[in-house]
C-alpha positions as a printed Julia matrix, in Angstrom:
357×3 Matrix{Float64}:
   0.0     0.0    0.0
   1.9     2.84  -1.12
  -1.08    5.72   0.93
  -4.03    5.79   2.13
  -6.93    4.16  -0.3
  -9.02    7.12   1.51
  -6.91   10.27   0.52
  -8.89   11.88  -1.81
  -6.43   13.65  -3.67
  -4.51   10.08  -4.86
  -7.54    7.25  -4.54
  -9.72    6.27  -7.06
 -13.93    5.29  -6.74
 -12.9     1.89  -6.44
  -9.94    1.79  -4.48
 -12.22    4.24  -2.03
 -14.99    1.69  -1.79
 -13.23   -0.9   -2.03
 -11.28    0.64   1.4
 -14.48    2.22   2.78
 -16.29   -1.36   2.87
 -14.29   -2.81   5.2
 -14.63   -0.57   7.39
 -18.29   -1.99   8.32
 -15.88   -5.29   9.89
 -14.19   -4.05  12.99
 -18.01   -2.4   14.24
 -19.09   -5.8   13.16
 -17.25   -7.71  15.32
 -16.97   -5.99  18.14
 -21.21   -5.3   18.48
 -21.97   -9.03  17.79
 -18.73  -10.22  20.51
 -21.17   -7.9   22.89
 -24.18   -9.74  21.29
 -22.42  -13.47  21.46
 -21.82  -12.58  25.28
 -25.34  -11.87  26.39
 -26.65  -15.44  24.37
 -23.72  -17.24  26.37
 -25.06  -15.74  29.33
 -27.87  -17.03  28.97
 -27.47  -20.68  29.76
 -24.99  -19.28  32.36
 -24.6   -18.12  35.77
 -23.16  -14.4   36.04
 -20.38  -15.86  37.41
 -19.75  -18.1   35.04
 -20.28  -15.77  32.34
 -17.86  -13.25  34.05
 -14.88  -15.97  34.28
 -15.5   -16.8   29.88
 -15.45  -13.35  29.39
 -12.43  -12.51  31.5
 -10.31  -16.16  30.2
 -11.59  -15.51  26.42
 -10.75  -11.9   26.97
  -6.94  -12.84  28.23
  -6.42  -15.44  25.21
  -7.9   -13.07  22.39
  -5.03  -10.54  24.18
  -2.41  -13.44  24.2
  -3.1   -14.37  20.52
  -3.23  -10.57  18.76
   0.31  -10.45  20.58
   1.54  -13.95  20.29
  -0.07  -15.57  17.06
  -1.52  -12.57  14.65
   1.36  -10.42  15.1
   3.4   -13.72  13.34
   1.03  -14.16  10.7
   1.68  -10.64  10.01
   5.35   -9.8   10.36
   6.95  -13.53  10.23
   8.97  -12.42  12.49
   9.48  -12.81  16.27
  12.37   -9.62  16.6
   8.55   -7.26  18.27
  10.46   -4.39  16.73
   6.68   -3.4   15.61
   3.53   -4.59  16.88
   0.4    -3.3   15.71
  -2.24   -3.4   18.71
  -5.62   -4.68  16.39
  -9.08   -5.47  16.83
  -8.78   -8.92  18.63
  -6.63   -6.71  21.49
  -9.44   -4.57  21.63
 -11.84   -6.87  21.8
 -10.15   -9.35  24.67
  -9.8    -5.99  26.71
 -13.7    -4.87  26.13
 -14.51   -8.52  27.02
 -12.4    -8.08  30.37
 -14.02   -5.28  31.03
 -17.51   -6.55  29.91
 -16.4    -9.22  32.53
 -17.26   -6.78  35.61
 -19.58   -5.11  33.9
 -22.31   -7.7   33.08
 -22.84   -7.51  37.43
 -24.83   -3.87  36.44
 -28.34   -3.48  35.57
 -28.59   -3.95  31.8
 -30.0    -0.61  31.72
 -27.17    1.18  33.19
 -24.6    -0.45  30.54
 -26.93    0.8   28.0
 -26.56    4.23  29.13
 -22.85    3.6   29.82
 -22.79    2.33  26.13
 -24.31    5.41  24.9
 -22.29    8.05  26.57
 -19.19    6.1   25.54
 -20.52    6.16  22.0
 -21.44   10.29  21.93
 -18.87   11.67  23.96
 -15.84   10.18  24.15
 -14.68   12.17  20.7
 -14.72   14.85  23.25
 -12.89   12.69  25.72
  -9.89   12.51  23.12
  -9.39   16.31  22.28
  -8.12   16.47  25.89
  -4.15   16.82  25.4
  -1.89   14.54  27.14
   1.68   14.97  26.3
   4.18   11.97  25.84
   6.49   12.54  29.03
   3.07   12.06  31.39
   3.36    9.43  33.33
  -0.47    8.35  32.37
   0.08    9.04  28.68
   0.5     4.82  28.19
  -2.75    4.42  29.53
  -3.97    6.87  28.09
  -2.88    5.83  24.59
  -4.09    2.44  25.06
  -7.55    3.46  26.33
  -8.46    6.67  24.41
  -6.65    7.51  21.19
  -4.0     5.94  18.9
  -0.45    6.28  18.96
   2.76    4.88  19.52
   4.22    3.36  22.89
   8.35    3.17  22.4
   9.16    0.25  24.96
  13.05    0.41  23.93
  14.61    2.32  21.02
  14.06   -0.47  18.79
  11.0    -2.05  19.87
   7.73    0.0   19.72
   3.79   -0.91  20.05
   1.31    0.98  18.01
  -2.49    1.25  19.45
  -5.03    1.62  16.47
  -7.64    0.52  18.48
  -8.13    2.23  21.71
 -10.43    0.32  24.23
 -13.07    2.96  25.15
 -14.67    3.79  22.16
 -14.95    0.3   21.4
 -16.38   -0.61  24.45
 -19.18    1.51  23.85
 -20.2    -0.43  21.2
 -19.6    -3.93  22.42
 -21.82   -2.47  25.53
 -24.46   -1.58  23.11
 -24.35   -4.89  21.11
 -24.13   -6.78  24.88
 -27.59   -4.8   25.81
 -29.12   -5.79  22.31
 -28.49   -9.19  22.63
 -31.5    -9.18  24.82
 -33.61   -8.46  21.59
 -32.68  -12.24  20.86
 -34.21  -13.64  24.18
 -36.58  -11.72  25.12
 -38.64  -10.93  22.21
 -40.26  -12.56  19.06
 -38.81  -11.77  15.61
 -41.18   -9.34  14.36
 -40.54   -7.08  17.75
 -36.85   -7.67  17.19
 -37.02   -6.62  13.63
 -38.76   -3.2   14.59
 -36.27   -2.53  16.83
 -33.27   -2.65  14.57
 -34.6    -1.17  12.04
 -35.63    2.05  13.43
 -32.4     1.51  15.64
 -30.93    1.45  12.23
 -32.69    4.46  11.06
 -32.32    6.33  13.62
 -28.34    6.4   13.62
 -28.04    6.69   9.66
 -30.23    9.95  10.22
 -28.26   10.91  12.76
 -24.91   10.38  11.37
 -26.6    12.54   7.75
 -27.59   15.56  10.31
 -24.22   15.6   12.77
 -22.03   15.03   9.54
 -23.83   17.87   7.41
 -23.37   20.17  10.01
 -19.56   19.12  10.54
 -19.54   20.64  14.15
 -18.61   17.56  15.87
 -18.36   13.4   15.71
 -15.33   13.3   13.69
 -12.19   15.13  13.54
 -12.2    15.18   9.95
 -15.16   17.45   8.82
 -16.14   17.21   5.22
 -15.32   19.32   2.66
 -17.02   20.06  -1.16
 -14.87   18.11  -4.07
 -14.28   19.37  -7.61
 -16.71   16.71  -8.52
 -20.05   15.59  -6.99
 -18.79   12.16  -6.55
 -15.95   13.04  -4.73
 -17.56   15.48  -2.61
 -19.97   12.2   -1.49
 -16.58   10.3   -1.11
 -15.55   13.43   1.16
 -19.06   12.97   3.26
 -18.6     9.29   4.27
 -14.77    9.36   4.74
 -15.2     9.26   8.42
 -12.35    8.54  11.23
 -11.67    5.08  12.48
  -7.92    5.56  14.57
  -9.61    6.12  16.66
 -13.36    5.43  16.05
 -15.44    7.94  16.04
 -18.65    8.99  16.74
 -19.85   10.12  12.99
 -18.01    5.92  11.97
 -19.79    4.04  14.35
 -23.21    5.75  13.37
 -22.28    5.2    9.57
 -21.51    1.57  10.26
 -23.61    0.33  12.95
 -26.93    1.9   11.43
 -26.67   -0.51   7.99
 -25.47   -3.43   9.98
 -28.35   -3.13  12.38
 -30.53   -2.81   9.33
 -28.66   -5.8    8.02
 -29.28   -7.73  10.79
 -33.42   -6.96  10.84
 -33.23   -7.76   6.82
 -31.7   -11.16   8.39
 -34.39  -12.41  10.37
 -36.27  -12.84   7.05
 -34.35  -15.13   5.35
 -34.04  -18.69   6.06
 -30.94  -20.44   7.27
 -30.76  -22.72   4.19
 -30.13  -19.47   2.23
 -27.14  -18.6    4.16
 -25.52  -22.08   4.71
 -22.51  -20.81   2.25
 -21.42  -17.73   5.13
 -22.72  -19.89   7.97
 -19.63  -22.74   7.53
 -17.67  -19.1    8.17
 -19.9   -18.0   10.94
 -19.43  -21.0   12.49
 -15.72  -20.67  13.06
 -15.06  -17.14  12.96
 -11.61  -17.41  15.11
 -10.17  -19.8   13.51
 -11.12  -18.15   9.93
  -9.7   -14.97  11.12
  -6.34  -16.0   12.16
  -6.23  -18.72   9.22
  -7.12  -16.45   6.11
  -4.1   -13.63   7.48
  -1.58  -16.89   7.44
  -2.88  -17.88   4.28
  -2.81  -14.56   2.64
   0.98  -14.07   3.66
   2.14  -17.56   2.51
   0.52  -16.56  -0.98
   1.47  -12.95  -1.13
   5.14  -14.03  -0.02
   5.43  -16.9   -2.42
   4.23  -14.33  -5.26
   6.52  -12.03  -4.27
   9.63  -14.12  -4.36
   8.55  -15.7   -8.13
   8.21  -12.15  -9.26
  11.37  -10.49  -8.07
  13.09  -13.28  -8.02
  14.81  -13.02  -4.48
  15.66  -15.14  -2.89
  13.6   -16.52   0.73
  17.33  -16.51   2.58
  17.73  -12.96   1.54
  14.7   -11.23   2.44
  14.91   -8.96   5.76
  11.78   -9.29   7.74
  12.28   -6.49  10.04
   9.8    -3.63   9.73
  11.97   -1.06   8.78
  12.85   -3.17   5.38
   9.43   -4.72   4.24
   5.99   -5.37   5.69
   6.53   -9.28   6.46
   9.44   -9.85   3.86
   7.35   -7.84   0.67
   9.08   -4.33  -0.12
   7.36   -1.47  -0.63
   6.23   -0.95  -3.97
   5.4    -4.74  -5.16
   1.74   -4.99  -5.21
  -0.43   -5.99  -7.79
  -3.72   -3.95  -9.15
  -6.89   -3.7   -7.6
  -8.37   -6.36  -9.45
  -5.62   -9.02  -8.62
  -6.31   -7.77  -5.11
 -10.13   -9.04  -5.58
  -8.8   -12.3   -7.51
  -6.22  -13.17  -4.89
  -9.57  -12.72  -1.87
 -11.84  -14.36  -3.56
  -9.02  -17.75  -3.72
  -8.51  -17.13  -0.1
 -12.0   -17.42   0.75
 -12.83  -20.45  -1.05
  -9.88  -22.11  -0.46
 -10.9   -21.39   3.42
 -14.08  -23.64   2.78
 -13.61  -27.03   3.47
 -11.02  -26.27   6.27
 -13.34  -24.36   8.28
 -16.19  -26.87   6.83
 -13.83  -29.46   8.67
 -13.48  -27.47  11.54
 -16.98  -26.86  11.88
 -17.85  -30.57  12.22
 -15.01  -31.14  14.37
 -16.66  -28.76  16.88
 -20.03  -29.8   17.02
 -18.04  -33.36  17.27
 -16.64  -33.21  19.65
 -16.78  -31.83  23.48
 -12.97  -30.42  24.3
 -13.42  -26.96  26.22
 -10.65  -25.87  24.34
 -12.48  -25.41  21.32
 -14.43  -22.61  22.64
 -11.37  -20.45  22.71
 -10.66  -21.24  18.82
């Protein structure tokens, strides 16, 4: 990636959308985690809801560190580690952990504040040499945390703001358990509604929810491209309304469908963890392996730290856009029959280690 597929001034429609999609995972994830954790509470004590959250919360931690970090860098020097969404999401389920002992009510509103306000939370300036400003880092806004001159840790995903919305998808889980599907499908969608309007009027009026207002193109198109090119590091307000609205109305649209339709996504859906870490080792192997027939070099003489190449591929050897789609679509399907496998192997067998994976 030689910038950012967002910068208006060097992207293209495509490249932009093709960027700006994925940005409806991470809000994804994190919302249906909160979701996941009320169903699992519900054949569960609090207390034994508290000690999943706080184990699977420790082991998601272990394995962004540990295990993703490898599949992205094949290295083990941690000159750079890149703090990600299953970090974020072990510490919002740790936190989730406590939290779950509260009136469901109260983590609503808890949810909600985190959600509106904590853009405001972030503006506050805390300088480098405090002796909070790690903590601060982690829990509030991105940035980097130098733990030696050589080894650093960079947070793209600070736990607060996230929180908010695993809080919010924790307190709509009760939707699922407490209500028939026509109720539930009422609920989302004007749940929906109501944040896509929301985000149109706050965005428009580019006072606050993002610290990125919008601003008119030479073109229509790009002046629309300007509009929805809100802030992720670190989330804000004006992102999770843009994302959470269609995947709440995605979710309602769900309920109508019948599970045969979906039994393609659902061998995914089933083993979302072990996709996850699977399609980033898969994707590496292959991009690797294409890199070294095209250039040539040799695997002895590629340099894996950071500074020299992103995982052993130097800056500038990509392919196109629509190799990009080619080489996802492989890695999907290829993906198939091993989490097909998986899948069966799960509902198999009874190991309590195969809830972590």
């Amino acid at each position: 990636m030689l910038y950012d597929p967002t910068a208006l001034d060097k992207t293209t429609p495509a490249l932009f959308f093709t960027r700006w999609i994925t940005h409806f995972c991470a809000p994804g994830f994190v919302f249906l985690a909160g979701t996941s954790a009320w169903l699992t509470g519900s054949a569960k004590t609090k207390k034994e809801l508290s000690r999943f959250l706080l184990t699977r919360g420790l082991w998601l931690i272990f394995l962004e560190i540990a295990v993703l970090r490898a599949f992205f860098f094949f290295n083990f020097y941690y000159d750079v580690t890149f703090l990600t969404v299953l970090w974020v999401i072990g510490w919002c389920m740790i936190f989730l952990a406590g939290m779950i002992y509260l009136p469901l009510k109260w983590n609503l509103v808890t949810g909600l504040l985190i959600v509106f306000l904590h853009d405001a939370l972030a503006l506050i300036p805390v300088e480098p040499t405090r002796f909070f400003y790690a903590p601060w880092i982690m829990l509030v806004k991105t940035g980097v945390l130098p733990v030696t001159p050589s080894v650093v840790f960079i947070t793209s995903y600070p736990v607060i703001p996230w929180l908010g919305i695993m809080l919010l998808g924790y307190c709509a889980g009760r939707l699922y358990t407490d209500y028939d599907a026509a109720t539930r499908m009422r609920w989302l969608t004007r749940s929906g509604a109501a944040a896509i309007i929301l985000f149109i009027i706050l965005r428009f009026i580019n006072f606050y929810g993002d610290p990125a207002p919008w601003q008119a193109q030479p073109d229509l198109l790009f002046t629309f491209l300007s509009f929805i090119n809100t802030t992720k590091y670190p989330v804000s307000l004006l992102f999770s309304l843009m994302t959470l609205g269609p995947i709440l109305f995605l979710l309602a649209r769900l309920e109508q469908i019948k599970p045969g339709k979906l039994s393609f996504f659902m061998i995914y859906g089933q083993v979302p963890l072990f996709y996850f870490l699977l399609h980033f080792l898969l994707i590496h192997v292959a991009a690797l392996t294409a890199f070294i027939v095209k250039t040539g070099t040799p695997l002895s003489e590629i340099d894996f730290h950071f500074s020299k190449s992103f995982g052993g591929i130097a800056p500038g050897t990509g392919y196109s856009l629509g190799w990009t789609y080619a080489a996802w679509i492989c890695i999907v399907l290829a993906l198939y029959p091993v989490c097909k496998w998986y899948g069966q192997y799960k509902q198999s067998h009874a190991y309590r280690w195969l809830r972590y994976l």
